[in-house]
N, C-alpha and C positions, 0 to 999 in steps of 0.2 A: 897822828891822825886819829880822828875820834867819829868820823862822822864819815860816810859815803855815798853819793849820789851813782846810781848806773843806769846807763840808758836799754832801752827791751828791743826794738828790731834792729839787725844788725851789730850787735853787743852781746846779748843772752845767748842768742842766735844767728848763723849764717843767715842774713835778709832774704835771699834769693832760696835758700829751703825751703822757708815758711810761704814765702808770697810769691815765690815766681810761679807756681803755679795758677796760685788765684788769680795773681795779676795778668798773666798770659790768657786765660779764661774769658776772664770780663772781655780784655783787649780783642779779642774772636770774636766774641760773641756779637760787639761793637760794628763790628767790622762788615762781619755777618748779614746784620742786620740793616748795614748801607748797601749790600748787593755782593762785594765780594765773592768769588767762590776760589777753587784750586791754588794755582802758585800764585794768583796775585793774593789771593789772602792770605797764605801762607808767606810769603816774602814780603808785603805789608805788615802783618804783625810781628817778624820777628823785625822788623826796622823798628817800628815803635816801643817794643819789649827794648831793645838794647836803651832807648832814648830816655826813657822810662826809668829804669837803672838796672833789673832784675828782668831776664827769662825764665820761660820752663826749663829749660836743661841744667835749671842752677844756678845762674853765672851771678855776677854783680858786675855791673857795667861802671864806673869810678866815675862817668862823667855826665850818668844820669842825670835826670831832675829830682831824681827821691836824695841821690848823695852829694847833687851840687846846688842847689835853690838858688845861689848866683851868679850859675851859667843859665839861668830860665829861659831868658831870650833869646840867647843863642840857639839852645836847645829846642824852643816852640817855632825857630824859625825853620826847623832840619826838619821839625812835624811835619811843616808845612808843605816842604817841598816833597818830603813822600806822600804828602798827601793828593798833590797833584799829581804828582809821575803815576800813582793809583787811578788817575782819572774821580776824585772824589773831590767836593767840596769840604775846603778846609773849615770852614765854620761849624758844616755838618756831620763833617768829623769830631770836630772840638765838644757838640753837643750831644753827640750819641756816647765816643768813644770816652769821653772824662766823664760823662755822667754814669757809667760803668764800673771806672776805676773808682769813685766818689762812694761805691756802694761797698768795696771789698772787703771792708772791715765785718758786713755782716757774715760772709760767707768762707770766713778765716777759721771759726770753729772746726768746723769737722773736720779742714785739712790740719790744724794742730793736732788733731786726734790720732792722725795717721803719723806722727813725728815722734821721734824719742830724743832727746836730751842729758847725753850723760855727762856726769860732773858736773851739774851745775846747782842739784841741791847741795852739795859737799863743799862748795862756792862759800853760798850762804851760810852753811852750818862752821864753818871755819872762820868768817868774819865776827858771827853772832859769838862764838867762843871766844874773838877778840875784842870783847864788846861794842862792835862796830854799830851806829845807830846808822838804817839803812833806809835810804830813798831812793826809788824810782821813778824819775821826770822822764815822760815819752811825748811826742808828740803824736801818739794815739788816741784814742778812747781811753779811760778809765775803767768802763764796763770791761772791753776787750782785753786790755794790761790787767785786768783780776783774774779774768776768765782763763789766761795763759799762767799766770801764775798758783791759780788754784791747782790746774793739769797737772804742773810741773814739781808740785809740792812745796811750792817755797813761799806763799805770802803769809804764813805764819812768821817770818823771817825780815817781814819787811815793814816798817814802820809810818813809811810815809809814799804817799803815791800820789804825782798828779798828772794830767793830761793833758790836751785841746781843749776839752768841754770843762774841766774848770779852773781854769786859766785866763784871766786878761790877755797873755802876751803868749804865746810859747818858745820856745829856744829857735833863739841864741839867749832872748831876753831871760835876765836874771831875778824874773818874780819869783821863781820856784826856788832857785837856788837861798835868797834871801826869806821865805816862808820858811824852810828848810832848818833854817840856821836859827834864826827866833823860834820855832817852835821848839827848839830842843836845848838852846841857850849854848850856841856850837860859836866859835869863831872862823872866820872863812877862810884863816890860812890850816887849819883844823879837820879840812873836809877834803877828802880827794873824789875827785867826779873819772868816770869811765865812760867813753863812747868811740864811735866809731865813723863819724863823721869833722868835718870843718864846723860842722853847727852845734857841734856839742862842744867842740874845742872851743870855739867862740862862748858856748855860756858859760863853759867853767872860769875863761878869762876876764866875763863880764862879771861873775861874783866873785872874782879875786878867791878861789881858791886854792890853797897849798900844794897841789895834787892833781897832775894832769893825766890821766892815761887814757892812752889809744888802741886800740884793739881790731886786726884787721878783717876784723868778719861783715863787715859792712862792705865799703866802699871797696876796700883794697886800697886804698891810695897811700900807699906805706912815703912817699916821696913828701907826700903832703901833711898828714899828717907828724912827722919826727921834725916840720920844721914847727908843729904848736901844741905837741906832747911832749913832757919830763921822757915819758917810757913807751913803749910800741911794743905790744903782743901779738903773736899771731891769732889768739882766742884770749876769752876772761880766762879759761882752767888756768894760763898761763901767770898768772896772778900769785897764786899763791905759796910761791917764794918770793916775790918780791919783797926790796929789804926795807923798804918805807912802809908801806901796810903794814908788814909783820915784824915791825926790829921788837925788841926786845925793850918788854915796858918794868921800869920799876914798880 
């Protein structure tokens, strides 16, 4: 391996640390703002928090819409009926409550601030010793994916980063992955990719990379992914005794 791709929510990080709170937040606030008050707002959002994929109390929900994108309709249809059983209009649901969550990326700052992340500069600084050329494909922001990794101390560490915003396609699609690999003149059995979803296993499979690993601080869905990762971690820290990354190079 000479090259490695890793993914930032739910990978770097427990998903549910960073964004169950904000996500929880907007989804209130949403709600709030349709009428709600007491236990039906309180038992209406946490239905849509689980559907979602992350609560405030932490969790990662495995069959979310952030860790499964093709259970969608399954999952907008379960919106729908708590939307009803709430006595709300599911349209004006769809318009207040996702145009909430559609914002959360701006108000992720300051709850990064309140987080600490240990081992995961030593992450980096261990791959960088094994002259790993290192990229980060998210399907985040690119401002946001700098801003977390400036925090955390590590984009001196990291070589290449792309996003949503400049991105043709985002993952599963293999633009990044193939950017990736021509900008550093890598071959794709060459590159091992880390994440923590089905959609990341999906694009490492779509640029035929040498190197699959999964890491259960997303989804959780340890069933699902071990059937389309090489290896399954509990976190990245876990990473580094693995004997492909780290064998021993002449």
């Amino acid at each position: 391996m000479r090259g490695i791709i890793i993914d930032k929510d739910g990978t770097l990080f427990n998903y549910a640390y960073v964004w169950g709170p904000v996500v929880a937040k907007a989804i209130r606030e949403g709600f709030y703002e349709l009428g709600l008050r007491d236990r039906k707002l309180d038992s209406t959002a946490i239905r849509f928090e689980e559907l979602f994929g992350v609560d405030e109390f932490g969790n990662n929900h495995k069959d979310g819409i952030l860790f499964r994108p093709d259970l969608a309709l399954f999952t907008i249809s379960k919106m729908v009926l708590a939307s009803l059983k709430a006595g709300l209009n599911p349209f004006k649901v769809k318009n207040k409550v996702f145009s909430k969550l559609n914002g959360i990326s701006s108000m992720i700052s300051e709850e990064i601030q309140r987080k600490e992340f240990p081992g995961i500069r030593e992450i980096f600084e261990l791959l960088k010793r094994n002259d790993y050329v290192i990229g980060i494909v998210t399907n985040d922001t690119v401002d946001t994916t700098k801003m977390f990794l400036d925090y955390i101390g590590i984009r001196e560490y990291v070589d290449f980063i792309r996003g949503k915003d400049n991105l043709k396609k985002k993952k599963p699609s293999a633009e990044a992955f193939n950017q990736f690999i021509k900008e550093f003149n890598l071959s794709a059995k060459d590159v091992a990719v880390i994440g923590d979803t089905k959609e990341d296993m999906r694009f490492a499979i779509n640029g035929k990379a040498g190197y699959r690993i999964a890491v259960l601080t997303g989804s959780g869905d340890e069933k699902l992914l071990n059937r389309m990762a090489d290896k399954v971690y509990p976190t990245i820290l876990d990473i580094k005794s693995d004997p492909v990354l780290f064998e021993k190079r002449s």
